[in-house]
C-alpha positions as CSV (number, residue, x, y, z in Angstrom):
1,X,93.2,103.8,121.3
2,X,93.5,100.7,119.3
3,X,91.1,98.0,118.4
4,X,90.3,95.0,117.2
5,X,86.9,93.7,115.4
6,X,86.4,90.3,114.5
7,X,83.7,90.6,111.6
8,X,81.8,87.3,110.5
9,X,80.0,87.7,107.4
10,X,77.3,85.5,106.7
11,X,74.4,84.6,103.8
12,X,70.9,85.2,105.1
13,X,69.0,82.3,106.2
14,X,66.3,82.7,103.3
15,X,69.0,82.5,100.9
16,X,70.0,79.6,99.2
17,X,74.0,78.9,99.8
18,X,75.6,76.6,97.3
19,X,78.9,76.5,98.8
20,X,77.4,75.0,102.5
21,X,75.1,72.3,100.5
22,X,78.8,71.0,98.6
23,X,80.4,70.8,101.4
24,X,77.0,69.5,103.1
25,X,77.3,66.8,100.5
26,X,81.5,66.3,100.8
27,X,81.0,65.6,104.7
28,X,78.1,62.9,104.0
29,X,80.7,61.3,101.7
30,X,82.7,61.1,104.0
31,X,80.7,59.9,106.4
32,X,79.9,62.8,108.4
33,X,76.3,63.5,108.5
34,X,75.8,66.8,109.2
35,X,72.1,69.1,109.5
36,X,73.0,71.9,108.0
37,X,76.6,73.5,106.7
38,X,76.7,77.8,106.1
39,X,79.5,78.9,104.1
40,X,80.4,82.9,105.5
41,X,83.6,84.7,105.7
42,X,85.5,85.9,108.9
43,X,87.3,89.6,109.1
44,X,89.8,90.9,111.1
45,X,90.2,94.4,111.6
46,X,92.5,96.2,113.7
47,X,91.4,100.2,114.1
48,X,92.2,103.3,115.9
49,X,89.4,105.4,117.4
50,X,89.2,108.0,120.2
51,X,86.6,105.6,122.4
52,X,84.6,102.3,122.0
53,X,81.2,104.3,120.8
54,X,83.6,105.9,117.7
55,X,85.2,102.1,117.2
56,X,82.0,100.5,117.1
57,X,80.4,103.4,114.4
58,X,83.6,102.9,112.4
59,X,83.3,99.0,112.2
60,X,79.5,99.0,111.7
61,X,79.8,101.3,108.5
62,X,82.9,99.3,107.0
63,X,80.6,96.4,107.7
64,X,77.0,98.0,105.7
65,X,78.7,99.6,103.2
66,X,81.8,97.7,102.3
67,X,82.2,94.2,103.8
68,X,78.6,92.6,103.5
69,X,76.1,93.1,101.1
70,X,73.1,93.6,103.0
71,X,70.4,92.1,100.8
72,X,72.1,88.7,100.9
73,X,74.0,88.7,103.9
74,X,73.9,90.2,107.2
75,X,77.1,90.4,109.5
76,X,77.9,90.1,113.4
77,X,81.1,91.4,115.3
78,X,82.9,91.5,118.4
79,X,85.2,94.7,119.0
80,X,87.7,94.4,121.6
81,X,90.3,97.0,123.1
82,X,93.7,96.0,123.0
């Protein structure tokens, strides 16, 4: 069976993230005010696994040992059957 996980990776809240206060500071000078801006990156994986339980394992350990470091960011994803 194939899937598809759509992986956003993001910097942890306690963390500082310099690219979301320049763009923060882009938008007010452009006359956007804006509360807060987070600067992440979004994934797209296509897999093959037996079931959903295996797909969902498969994502989860590309996501904690590959795609996000966990001690400053922490990651969310959607898997879908297609």
């Amino acid at each position: 069976m194939k899937f598809k996980a759509e992986i956003d990776v993001m910097p942890l809240k306690e963390l500082l993230d310099p690219q979301g206060k320049a763009v923060m500071l882009g938008l007010k000078n452009l006359g956007v005010q804006s509360l807060d801006v987070r600067i992440g990156k979004h994934i797209s994986i296509e897999i093959e696994a037996n079931n959903k339980e295996e797909a969902d394992e498969k994502v989860k350990t590309a996501c904690q040992k590959l795609l996000a470091n966990p001690i400053m960011e922490g990651f969310s994803y959607e898997l879908i059957q297609l």
